[in-house]
C-alpha positions in Angstrom: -1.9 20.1 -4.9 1.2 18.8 -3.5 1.2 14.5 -3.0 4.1 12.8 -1.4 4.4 8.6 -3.0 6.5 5.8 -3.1 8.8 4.6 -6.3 9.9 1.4 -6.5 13.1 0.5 -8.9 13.4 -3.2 -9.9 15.7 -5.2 -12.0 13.5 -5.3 -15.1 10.6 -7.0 -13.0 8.4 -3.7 -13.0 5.3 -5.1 -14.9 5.0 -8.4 -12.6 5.5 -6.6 -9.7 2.7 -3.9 -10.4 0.3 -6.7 -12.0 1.1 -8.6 -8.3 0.1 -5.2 -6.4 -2.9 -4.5 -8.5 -4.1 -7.9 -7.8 -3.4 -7.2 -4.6 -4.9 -3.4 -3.7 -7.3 -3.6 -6.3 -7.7 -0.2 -8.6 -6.0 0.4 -12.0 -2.9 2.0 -13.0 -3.5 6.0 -13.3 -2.2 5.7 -17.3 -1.0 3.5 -19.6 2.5 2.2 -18.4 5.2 4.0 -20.5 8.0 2.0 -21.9 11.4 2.9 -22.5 10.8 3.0 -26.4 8.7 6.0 -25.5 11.9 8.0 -24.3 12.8 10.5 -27.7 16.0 10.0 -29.7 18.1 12.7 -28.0 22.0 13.5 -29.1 22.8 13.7 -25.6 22.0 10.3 -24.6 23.4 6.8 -26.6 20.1 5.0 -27.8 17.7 2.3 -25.5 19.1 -1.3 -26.3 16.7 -2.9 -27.9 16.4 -5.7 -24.7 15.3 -2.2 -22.9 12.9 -0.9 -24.9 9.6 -2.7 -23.9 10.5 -2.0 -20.2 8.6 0.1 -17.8 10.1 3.3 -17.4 7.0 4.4 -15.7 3.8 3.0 -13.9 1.7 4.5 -11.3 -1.2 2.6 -9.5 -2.9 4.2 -6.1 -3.6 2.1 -3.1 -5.1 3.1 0.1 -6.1 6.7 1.2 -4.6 8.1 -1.8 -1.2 7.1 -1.9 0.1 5.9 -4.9 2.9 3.5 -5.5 5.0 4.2 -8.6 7.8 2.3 -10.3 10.4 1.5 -12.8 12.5 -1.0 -14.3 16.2 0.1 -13.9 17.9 -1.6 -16.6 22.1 -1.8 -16.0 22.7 -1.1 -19.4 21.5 2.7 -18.2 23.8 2.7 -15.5 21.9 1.1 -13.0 22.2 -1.7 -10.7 19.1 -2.1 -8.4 20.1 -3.7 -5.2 18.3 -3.6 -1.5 18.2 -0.1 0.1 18.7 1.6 -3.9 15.2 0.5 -4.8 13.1 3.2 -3.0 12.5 6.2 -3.2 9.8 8.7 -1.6 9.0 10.9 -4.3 7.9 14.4 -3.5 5.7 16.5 -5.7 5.6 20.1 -4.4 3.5 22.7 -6.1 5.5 25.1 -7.3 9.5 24.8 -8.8 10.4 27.5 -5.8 9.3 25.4 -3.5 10.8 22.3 -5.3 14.2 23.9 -5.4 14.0 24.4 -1.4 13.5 21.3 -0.4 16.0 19.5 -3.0 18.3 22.1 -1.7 18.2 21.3 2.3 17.7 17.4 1.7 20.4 17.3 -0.5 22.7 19.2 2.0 25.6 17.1 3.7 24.5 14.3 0.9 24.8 13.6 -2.7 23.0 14.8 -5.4 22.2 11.8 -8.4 20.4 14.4 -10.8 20.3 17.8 -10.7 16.8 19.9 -10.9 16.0 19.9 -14.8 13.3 20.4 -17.1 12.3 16.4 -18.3 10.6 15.4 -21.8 7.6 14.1 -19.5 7.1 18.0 -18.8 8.0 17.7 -15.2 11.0 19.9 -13.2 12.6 16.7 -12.2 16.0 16.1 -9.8 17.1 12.9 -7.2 19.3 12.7 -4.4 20.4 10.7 -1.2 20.1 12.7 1.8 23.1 12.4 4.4 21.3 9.6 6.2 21.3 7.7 2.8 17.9 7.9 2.1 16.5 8.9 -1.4 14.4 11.0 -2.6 12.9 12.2 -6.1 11.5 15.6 -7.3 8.8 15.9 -9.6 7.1 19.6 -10.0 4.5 19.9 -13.0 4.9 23.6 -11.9 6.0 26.0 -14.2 6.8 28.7 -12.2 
């Protein structure tokens, strides 16, 4: 079933910051939080500095009516550099990659794709982009077909 959520990108401040929500919403996280140690050696990417590895490259923990709040550290050493308005993201999860590719297609129009729509080691059809009005948005289809 398709779920729309919010990810949250901080400057490696992830863990506190969910550990502050859950105290605050109550609940547990969906799974284990996934560090960036967990990320395979791959010859296409440079290895995770060691000051990187025990960071959260992935935590999920629902609040109220369903919706659940996911997040990640965003260490610069990757490229990034978390600041206001960069740190959110809603994160649509349509049911099937057709469907997936539509919508990344028309929000990404007039805007700027970050990633393009790929298969991820997480098993998901994954992709990002910042729609003309700068907002951004992730794709994440377990589809697939």
């Amino acid at each position: 079933m398709a779920t729309v959520s919010t990810y949250l990108n901080f400057p490696r401040q992830t863990e506190e910051a969910f550990n502050f929500y859950k105290s605050v919403f109550g609940g547990e996280f969906t799974d284990p939080i996934s560090r960036f140690s967990d990320i395979p050696p791959s010859p296409d990417a440079p290895p995770i500095a060691e000051a990187d590895k025990n960071l959260v490259m992935h935590v999920c923990l629902p609040i109220l009516g369903g919706h659940k709040l996911m997040g990640t550290d965003a260490p610069e050493s990757m490229g990034f550099k978390v600041n206001m308005g960069n740190n959110v993201y809603i994160n649509l999860e349509p049911d099937t990659r057709e469907e997936t590719r539509r919508l990344f297609k028309a929000l990404a129009a007039g805007g700027t794709v970050e990633m393009e729509l790929q298969d991820m080691f997480w098993g998901a059809f994954y992709g990002s982009c910042r729609d003309k009005y700068g907002v951004q948005w992730m794709f994440n289809c377990a589809s697939k077909d």
